[in-house]
Backbone of each chain as ProteinMPNN parsed JSONL, in Angstrom:
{"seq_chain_A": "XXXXXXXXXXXXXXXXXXXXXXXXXXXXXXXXXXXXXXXXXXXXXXXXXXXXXXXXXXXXXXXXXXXXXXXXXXXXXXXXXXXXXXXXXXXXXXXXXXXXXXXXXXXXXXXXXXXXXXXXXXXXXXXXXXXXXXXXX", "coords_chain_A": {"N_chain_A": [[-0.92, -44.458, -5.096], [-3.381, -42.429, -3.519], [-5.516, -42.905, -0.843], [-9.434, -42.288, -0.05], [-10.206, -40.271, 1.929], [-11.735, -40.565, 4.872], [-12.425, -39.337, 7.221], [-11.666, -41.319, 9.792], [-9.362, -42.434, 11.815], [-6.602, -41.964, 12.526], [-4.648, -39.892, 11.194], [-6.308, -38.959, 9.228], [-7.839, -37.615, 10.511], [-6.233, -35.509, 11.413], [-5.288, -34.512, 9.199], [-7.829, -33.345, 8.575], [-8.03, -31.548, 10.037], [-6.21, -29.788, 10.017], [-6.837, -28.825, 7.384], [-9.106, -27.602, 7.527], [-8.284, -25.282, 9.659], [-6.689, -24.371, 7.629], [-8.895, -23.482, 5.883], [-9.846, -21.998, 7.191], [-8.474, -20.025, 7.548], [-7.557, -18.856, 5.162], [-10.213, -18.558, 4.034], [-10.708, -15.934, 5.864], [-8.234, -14.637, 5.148], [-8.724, -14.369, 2.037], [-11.09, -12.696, 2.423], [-9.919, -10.412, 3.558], [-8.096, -9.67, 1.272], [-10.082, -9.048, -0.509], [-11.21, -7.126, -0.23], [-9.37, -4.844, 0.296], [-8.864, -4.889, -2.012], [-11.115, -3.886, -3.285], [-10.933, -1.602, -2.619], [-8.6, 0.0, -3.484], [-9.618, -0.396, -6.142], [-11.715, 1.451, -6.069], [-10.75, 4.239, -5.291], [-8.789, 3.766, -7.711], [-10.735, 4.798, -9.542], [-11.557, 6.556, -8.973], [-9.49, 8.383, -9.374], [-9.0, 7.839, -12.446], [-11.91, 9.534, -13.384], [-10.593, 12.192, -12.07], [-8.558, 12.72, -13.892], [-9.737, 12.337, -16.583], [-11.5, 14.97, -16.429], [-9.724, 16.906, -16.064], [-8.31, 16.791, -18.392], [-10.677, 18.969, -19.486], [-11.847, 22.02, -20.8], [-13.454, 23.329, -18.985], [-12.631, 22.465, -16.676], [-9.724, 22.342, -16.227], [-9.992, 25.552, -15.771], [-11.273, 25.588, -13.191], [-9.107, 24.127, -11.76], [-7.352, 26.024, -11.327], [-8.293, 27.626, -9.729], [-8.065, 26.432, -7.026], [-6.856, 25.549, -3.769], [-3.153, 26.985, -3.536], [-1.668, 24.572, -2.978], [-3.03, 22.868, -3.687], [-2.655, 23.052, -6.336], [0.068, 22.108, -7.019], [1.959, 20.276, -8.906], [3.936, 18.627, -9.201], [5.552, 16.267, -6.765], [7.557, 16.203, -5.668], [8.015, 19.09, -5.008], [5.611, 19.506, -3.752], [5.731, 17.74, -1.612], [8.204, 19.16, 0.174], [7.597, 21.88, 0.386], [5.335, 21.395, 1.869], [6.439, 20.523, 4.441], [7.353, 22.74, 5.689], [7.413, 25.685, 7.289], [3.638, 27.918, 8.433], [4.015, 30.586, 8.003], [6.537, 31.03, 7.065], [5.422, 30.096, 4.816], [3.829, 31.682, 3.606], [5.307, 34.253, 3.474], [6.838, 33.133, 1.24], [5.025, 32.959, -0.636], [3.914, 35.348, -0.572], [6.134, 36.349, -1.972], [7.442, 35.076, -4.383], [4.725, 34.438, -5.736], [2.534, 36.273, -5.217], [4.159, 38.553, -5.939], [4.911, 40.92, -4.154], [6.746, 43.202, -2.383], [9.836, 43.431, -0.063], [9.228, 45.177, 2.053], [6.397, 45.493, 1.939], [5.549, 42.951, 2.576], [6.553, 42.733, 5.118], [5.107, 44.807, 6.173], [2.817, 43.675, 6.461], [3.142, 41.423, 7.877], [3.578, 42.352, 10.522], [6.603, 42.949, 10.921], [10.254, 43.509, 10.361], [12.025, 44.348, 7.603], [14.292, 43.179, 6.914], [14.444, 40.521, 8.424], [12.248, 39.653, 7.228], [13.353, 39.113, 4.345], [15.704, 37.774, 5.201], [13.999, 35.264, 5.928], [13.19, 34.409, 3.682], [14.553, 33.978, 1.92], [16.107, 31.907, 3.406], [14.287, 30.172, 3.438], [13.963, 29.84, 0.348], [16.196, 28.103, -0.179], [16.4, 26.059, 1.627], [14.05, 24.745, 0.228], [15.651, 24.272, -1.952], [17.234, 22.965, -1.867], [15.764, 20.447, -0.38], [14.532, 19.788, -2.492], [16.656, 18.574, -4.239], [17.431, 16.302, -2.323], [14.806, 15.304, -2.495], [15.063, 14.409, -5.339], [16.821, 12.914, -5.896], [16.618, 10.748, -4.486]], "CA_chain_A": [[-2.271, -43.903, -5.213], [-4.081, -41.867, -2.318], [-6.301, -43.03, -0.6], [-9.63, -41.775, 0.211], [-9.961, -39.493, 3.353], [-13.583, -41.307, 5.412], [-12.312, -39.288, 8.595], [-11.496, -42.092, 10.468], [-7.954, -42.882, 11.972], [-5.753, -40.64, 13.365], [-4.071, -39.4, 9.618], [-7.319, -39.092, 8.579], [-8.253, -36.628, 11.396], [-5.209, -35.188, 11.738], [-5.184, -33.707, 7.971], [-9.444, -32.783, 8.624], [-8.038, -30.947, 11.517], [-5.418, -28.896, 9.265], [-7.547, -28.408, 6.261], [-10.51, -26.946, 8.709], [-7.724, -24.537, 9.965], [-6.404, -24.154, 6.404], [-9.73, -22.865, 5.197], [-10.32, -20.494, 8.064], [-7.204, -18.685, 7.496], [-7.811, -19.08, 3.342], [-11.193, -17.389, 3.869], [-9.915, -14.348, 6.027], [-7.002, -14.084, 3.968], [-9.281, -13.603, 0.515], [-11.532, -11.531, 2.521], [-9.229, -8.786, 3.791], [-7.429, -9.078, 0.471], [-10.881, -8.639, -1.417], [-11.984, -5.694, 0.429], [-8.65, -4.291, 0.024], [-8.504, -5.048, -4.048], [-11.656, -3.402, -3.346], [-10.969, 0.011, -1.666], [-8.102, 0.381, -4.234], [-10.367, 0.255, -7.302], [-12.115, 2.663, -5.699], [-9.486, 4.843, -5.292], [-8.221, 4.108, -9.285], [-11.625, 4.827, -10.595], [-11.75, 8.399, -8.812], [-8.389, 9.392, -10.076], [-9.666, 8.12, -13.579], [-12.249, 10.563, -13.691], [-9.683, 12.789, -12.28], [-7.519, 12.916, -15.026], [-10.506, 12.668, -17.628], [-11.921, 15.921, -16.11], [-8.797, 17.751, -15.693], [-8.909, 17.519, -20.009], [-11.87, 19.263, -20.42], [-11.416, 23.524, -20.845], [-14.38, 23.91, -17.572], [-12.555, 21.751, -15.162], [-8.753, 23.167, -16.176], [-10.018, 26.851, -15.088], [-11.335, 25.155, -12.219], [-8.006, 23.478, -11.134], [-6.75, 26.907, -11.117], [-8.874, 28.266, -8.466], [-7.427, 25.915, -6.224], [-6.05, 26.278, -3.174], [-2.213, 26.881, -3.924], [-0.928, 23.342, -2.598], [-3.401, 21.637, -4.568], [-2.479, 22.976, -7.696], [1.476, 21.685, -6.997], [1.79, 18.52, -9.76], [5.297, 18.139, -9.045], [5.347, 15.478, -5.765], [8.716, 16.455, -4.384], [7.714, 20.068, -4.473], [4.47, 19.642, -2.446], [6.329, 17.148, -0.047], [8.724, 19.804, 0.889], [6.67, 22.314, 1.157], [4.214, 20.781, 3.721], [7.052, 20.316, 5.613], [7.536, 24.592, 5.671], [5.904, 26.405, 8.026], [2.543, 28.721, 7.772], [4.195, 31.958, 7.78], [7.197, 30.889, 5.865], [5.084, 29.32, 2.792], [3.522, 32.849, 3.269], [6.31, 35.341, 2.544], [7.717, 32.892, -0.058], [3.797, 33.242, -2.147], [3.806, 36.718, -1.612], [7.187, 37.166, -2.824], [7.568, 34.427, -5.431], [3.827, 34.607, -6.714], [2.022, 37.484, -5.937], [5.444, 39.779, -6.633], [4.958, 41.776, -2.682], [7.912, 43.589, -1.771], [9.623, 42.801, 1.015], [8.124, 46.125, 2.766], [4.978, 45.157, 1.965], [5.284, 41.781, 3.505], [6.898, 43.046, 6.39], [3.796, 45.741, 7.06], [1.488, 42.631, 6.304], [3.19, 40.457, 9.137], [4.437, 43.545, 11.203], [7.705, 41.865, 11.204], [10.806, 44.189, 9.629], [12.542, 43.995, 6.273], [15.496, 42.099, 7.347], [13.91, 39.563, 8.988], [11.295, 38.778, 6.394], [13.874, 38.612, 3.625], [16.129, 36.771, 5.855], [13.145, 34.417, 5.652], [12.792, 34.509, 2.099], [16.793, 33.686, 1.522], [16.398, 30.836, 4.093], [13.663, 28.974, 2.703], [14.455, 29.322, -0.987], [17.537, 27.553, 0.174], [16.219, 25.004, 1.998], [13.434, 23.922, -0.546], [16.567, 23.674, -2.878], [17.973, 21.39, -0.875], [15.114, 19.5, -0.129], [14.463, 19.219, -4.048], [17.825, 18.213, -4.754], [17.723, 15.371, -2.054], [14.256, 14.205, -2.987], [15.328, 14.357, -7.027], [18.109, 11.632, -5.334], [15.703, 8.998, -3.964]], "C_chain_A": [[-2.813, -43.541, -3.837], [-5.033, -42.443, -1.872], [-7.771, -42.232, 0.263], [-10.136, -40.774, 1.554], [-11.523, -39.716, 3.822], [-13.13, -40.336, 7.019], [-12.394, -39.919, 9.707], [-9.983, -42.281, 10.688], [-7.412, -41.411, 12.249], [-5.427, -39.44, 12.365], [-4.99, -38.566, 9.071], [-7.573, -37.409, 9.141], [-7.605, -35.486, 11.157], [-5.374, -34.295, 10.197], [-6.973, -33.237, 7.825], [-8.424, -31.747, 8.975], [-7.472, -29.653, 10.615], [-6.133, -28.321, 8.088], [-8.716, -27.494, 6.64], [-9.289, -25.416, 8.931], [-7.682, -23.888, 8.676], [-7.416, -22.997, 5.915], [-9.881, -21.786, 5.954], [-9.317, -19.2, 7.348], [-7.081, -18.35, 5.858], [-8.867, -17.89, 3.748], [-11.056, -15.98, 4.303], [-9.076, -14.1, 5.182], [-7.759, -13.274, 2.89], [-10.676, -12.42, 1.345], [-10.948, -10.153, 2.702], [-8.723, -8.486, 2.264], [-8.65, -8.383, -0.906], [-11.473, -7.499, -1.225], [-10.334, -4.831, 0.19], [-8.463, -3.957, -1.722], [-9.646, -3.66, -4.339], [-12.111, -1.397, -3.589], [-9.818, 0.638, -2.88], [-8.991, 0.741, -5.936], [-11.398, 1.6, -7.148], [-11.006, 3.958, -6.164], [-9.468, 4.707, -6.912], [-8.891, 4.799, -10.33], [-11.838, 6.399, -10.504], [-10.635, 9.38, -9.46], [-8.858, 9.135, -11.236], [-10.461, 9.008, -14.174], [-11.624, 12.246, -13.576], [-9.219, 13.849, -13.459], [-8.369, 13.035, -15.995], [-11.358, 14.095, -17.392], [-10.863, 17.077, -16.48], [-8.76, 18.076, -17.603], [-9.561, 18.601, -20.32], [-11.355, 20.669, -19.875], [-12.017, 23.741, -19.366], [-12.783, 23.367, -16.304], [-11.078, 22.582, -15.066], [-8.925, 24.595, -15.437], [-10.051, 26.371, -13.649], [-9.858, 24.976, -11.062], [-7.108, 24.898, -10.66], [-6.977, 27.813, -10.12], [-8.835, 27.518, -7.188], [-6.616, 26.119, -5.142], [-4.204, 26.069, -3.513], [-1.166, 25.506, -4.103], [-1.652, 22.616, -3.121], [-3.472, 21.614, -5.789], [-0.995, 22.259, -7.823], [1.241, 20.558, -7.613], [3.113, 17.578, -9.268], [5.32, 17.438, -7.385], [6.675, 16.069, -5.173], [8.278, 17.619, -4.269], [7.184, 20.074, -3.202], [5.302, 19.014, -1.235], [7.337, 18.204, 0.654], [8.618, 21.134, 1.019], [5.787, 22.53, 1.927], [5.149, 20.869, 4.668], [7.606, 21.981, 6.232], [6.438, 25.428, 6.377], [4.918, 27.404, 7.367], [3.2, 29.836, 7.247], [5.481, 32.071, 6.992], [6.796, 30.813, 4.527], [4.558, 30.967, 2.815], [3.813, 33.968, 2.937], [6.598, 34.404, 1.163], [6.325, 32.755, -1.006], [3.916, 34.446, -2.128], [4.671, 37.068, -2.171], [7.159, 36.493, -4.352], [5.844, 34.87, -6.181], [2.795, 35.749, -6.69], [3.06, 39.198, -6.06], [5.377, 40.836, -5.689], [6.426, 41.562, -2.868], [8.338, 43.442, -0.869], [8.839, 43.632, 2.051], [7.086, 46.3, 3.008], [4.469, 43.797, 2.878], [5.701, 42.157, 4.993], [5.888, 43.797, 6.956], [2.94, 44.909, 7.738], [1.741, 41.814, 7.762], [3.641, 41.465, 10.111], [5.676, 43.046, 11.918], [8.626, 43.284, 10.066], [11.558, 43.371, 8.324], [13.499, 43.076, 6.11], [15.291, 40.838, 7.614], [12.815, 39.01, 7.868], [12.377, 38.368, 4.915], [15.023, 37.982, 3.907], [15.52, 35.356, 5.264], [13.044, 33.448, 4.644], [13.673, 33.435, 1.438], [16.308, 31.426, 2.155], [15.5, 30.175, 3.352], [14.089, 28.612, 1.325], [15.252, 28.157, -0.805], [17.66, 26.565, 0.97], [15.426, 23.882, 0.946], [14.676, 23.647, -1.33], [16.993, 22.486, -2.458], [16.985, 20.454, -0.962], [14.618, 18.956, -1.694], [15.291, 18.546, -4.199], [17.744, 16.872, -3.728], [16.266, 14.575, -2.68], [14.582, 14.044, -4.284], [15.983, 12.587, -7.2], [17.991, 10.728, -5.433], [15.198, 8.24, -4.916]], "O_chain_A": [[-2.684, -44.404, -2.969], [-5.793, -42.625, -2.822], [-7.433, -41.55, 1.23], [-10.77, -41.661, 2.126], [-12.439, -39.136, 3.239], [-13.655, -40.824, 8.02], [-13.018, -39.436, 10.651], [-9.309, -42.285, 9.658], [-7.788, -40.241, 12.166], [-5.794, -38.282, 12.567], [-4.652, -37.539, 8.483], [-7.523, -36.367, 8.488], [-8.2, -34.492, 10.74], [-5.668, -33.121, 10.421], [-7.256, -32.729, 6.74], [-7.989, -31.073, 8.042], [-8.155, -28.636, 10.496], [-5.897, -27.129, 7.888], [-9.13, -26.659, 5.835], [-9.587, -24.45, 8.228], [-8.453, -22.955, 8.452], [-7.038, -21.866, 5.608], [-10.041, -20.672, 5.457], [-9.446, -18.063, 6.893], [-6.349, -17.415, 5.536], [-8.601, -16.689, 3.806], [-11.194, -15.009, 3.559], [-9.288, -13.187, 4.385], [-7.661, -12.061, 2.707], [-11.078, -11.434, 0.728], [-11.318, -9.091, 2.2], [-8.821, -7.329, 1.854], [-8.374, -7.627, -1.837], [-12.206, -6.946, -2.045], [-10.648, -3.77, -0.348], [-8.023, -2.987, -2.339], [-9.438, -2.734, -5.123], [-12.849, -0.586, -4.149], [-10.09, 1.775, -3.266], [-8.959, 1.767, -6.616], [-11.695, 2.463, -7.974], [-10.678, 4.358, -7.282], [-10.146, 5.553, -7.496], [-8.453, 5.25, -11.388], [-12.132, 7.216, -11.376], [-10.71, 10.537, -9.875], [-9.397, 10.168, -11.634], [-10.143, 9.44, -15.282], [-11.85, 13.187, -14.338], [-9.386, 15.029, -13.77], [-8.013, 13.989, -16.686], [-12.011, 14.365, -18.4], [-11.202, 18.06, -17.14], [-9.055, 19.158, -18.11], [-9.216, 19.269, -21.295], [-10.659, 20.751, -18.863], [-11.281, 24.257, -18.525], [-12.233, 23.992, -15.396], [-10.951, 23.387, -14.143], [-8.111, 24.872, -14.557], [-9.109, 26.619, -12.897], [-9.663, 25.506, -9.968], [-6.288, 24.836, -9.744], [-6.162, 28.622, -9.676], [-9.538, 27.925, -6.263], [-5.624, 26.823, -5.331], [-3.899, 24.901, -3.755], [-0.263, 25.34, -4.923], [-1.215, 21.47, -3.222], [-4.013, 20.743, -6.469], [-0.859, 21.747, -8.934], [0.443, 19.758, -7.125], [3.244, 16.372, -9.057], [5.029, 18.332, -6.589], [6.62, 16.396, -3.987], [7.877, 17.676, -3.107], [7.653, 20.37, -2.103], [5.515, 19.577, -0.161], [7.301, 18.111, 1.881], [9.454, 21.704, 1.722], [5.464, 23.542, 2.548], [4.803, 21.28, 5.776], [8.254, 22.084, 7.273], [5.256, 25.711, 6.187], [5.048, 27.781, 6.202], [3.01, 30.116, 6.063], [5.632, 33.063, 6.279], [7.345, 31.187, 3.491], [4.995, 31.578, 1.84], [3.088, 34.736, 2.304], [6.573, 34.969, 0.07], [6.537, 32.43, -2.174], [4.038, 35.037, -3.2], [4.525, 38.009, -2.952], [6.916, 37.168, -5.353], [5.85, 35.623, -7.155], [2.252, 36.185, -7.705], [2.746, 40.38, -6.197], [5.762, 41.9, -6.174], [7.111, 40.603, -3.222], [7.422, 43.176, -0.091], [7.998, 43.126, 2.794], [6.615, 46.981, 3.92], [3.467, 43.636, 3.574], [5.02, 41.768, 5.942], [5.64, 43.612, 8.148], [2.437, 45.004, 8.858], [0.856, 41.593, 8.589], [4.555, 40.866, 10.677], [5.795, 42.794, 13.117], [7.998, 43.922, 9.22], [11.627, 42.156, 8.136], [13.497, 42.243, 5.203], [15.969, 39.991, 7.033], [12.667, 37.79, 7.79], [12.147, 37.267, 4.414], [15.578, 37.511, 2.913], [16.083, 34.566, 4.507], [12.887, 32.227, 4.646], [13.491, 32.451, 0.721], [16.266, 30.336, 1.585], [15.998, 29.481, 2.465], [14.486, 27.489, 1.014], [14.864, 27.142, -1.383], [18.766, 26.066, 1.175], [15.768, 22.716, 0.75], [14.805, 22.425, -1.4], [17.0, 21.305, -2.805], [17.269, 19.493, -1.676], [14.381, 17.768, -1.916], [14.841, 17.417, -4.392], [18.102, 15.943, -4.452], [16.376, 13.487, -3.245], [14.15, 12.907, -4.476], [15.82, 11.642, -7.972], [18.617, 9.856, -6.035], [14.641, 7.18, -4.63]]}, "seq_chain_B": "XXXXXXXXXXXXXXXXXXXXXXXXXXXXXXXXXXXXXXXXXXXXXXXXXXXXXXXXXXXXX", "coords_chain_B": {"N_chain_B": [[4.005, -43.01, 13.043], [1.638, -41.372, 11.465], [1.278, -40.904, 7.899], [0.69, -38.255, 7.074], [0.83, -36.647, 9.309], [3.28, -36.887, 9.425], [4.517, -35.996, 7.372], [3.907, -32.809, 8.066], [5.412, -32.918, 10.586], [7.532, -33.103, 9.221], [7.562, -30.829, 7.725], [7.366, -28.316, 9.505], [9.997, -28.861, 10.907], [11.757, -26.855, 8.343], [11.894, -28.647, 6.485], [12.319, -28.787, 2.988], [11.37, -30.6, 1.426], [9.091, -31.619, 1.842], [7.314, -29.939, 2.261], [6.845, -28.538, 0.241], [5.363, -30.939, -0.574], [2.981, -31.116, 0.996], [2.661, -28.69, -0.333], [2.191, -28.858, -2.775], [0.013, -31.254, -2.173], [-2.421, -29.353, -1.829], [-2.651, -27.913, -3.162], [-4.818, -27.49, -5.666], [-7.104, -26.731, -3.88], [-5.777, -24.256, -3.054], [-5.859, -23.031, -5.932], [-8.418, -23.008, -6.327], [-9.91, -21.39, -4.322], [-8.19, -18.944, -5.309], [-9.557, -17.936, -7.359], [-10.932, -14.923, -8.112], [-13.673, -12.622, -8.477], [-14.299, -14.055, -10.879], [-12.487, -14.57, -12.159], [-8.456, -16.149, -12.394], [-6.876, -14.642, -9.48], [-3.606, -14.426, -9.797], [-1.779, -13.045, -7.73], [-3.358, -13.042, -5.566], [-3.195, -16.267, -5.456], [-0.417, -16.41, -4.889], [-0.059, -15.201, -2.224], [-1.654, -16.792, -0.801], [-0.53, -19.643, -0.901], [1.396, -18.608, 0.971], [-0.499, -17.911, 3.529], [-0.613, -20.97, 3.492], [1.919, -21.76, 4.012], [2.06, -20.402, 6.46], [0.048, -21.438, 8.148], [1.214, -24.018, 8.473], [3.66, -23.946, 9.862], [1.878, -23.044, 12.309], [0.273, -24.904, 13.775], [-0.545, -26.982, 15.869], [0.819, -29.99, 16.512]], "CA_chain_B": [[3.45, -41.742, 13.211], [1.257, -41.291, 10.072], [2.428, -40.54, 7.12], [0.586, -36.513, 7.377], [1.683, -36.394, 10.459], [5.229, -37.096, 9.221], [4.958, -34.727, 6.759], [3.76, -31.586, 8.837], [6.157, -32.63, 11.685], [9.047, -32.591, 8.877], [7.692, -29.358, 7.215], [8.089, -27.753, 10.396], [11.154, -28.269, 10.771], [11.844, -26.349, 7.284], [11.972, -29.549, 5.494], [11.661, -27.977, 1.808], [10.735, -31.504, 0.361], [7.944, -32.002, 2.614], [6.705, -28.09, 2.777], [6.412, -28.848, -1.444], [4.317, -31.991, -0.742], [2.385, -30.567, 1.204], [1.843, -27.476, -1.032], [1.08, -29.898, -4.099], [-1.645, -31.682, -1.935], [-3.451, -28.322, -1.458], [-2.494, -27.03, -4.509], [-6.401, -27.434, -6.28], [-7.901, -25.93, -3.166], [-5.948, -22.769, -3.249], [-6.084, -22.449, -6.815], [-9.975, -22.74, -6.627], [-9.525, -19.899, -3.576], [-7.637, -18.103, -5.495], [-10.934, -17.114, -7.967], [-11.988, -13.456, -7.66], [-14.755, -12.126, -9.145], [-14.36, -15.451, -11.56], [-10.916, -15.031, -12.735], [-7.875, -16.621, -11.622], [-6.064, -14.221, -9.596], [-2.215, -14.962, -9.711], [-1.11, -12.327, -6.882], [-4.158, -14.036, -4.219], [-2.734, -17.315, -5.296], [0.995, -16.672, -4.275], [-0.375, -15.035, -0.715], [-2.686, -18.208, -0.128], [0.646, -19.941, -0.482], [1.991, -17.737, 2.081], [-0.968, -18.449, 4.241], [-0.593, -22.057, 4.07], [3.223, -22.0, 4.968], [2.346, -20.053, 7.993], [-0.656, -22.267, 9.02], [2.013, -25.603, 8.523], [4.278, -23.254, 11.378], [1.215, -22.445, 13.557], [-0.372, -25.63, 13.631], [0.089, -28.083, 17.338], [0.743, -31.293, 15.558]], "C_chain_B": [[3.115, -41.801, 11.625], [2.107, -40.488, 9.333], [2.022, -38.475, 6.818], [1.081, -35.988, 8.631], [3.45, -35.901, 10.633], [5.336, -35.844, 8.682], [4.775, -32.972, 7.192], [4.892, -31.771, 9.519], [8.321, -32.224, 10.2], [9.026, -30.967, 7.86], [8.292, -27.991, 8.005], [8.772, -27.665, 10.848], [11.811, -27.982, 9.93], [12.575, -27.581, 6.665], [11.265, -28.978, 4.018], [11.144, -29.005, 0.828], [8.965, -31.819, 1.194], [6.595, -30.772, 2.84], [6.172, -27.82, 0.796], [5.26, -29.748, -1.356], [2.99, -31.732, -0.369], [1.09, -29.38, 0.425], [1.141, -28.098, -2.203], [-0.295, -30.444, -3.376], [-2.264, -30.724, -1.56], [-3.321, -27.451, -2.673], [-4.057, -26.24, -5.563], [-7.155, -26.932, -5.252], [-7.547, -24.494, -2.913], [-5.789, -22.246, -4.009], [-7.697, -22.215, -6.981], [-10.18, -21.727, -5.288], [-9.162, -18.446, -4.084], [-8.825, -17.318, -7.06], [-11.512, -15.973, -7.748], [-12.345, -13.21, -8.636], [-14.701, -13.159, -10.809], [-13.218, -15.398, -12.492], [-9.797, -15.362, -11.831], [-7.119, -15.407, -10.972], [-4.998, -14.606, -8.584], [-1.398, -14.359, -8.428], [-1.862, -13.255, -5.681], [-3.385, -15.443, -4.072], [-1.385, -17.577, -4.062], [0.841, -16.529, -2.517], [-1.564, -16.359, -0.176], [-1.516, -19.642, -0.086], [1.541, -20.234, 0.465], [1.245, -18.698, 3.329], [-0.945, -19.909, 4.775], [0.976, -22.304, 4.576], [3.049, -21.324, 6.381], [1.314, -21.141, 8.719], [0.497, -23.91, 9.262], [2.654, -24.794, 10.312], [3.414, -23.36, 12.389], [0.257, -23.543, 14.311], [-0.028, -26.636, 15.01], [-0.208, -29.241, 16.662], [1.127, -32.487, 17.258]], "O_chain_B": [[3.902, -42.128, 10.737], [3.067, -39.772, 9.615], [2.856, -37.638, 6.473], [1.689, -34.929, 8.787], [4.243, -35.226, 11.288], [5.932, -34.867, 9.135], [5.439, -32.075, 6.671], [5.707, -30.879, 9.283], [9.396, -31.63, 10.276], [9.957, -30.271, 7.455], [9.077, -27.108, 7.658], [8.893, -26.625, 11.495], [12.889, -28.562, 10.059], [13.768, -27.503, 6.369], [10.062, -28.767, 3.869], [10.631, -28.713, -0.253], [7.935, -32.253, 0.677], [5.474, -30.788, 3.348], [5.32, -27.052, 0.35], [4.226, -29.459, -1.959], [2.007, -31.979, -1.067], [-0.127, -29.19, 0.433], [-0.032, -27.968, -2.553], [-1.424, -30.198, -3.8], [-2.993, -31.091, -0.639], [-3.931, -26.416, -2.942], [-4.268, -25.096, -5.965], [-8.219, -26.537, -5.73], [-8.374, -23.621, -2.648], [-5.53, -21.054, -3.836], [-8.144, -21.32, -7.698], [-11.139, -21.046, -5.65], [-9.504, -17.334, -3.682], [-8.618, -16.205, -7.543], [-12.61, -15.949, -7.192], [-11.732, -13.397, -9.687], [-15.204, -12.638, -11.804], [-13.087, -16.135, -13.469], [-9.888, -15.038, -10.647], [-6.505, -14.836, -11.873], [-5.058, -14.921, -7.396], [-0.435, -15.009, -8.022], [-1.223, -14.033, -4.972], [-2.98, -15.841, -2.98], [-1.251, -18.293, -3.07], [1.33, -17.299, -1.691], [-2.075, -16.489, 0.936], [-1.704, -20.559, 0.714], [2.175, -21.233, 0.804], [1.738, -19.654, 3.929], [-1.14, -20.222, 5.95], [1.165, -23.052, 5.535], [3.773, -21.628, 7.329], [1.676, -21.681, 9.764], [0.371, -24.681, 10.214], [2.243, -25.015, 11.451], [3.885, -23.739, 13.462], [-0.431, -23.213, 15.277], [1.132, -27.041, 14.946], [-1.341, -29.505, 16.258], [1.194, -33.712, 17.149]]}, "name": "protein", "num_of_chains": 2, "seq": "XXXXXXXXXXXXXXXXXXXXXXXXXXXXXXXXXXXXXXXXXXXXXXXXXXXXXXXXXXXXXXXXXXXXXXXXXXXXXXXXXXXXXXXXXXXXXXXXXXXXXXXXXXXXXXXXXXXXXXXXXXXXXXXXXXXXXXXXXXXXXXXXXXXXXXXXXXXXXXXXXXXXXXXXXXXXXXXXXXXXXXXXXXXXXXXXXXXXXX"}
């Protein structure tokens, strides 16, 4: 049977001393982790409305007037497209989505035909790649 | 050398019967720690755990 702890005697002290510590590092602990629990519900409650917005017919049009990289749903896409430069992601929208020729892109960047569908070639052909390894992970 | 004494000095040196005894006699203070927003929670618990195996390490006995 234990006996009870009068903080007297060395033992006595000696387990104050640790329990005093104990609590310090207890109370920081549950504070950072409560302000953290915190900052995440945050965070869960905004994507909640999110996703309950994105439902409704208004907000869908909305999502569509977006700038191009924040309509991307697909996560490996976007990630390896950020990693693609300005004027690359910019021949491969006008070719892939708004259907510019390469002559047209080439006027637009005054850059010749070769060279912009060079461009074109090369990236396709990298995002593949970079799909295919993130698909991997 | 008391007998808490004993048992810190043999926790620290990763004595795993003594680093248990330990955790049992603190057991009811960091389950009543481990209370957020007035439920138990089970993830705080295990890291208040944590915390007390590192305070046994950090402790000049």
């Amino acid at each position: 049977m234990r006996q009870r702890n009068d903080g007297t005697g060395e033992e006595n002290i000696l387990q104050n001393q640790f329990t005093a510590y104990l609590l310090v590092a207890v109370h920081r602990y549950k504070a950072a982790y409560a302000a953290e629990q915190f900052k995440r519900q945050m965070v869960e409650v905004y994507l909640d409305i999110c996703e309950f917005e994105m439902k409704s017919h208004v907000e869908f049009d909305l999502h569509k007037t977006l700038p191009i990289l924040d309509q991307i749903e697909n996560p490996n896409l976007l990630r390896a497209l950020l990693q693609v430069e300005e004027r690359e992601l910019g021949i491969l929208l006008a070719r892939a989505l708004d259907k510019h020729s390469f002559d047209e892109i080439a006027n637009e960047l005054n850059s010749s035909y070769k060279a912009v569908s060079n461009a074109y070639y090369r990236l396709r052909n990298r995002l593949k790649q970079l799909l295919e390894s993130g698909d991997d992970k | 050398m008391s007998n808490f004494k004993n048992l810190l000095v043999r926790a620290k040196e990763n004595d795993a019967a003594a680093y248990a005894e330990i955790l049992n006699m603190y057991k009811p203070l960091l389950i009543k720690e481990s209370i957020l927003n007035g439920s138990f929670d089970e993830d705080l618990y295990q890291e208040l755990c944590i915390v007390l195996l590192k305070c046994i390490r950090k402790i000049q006995v």
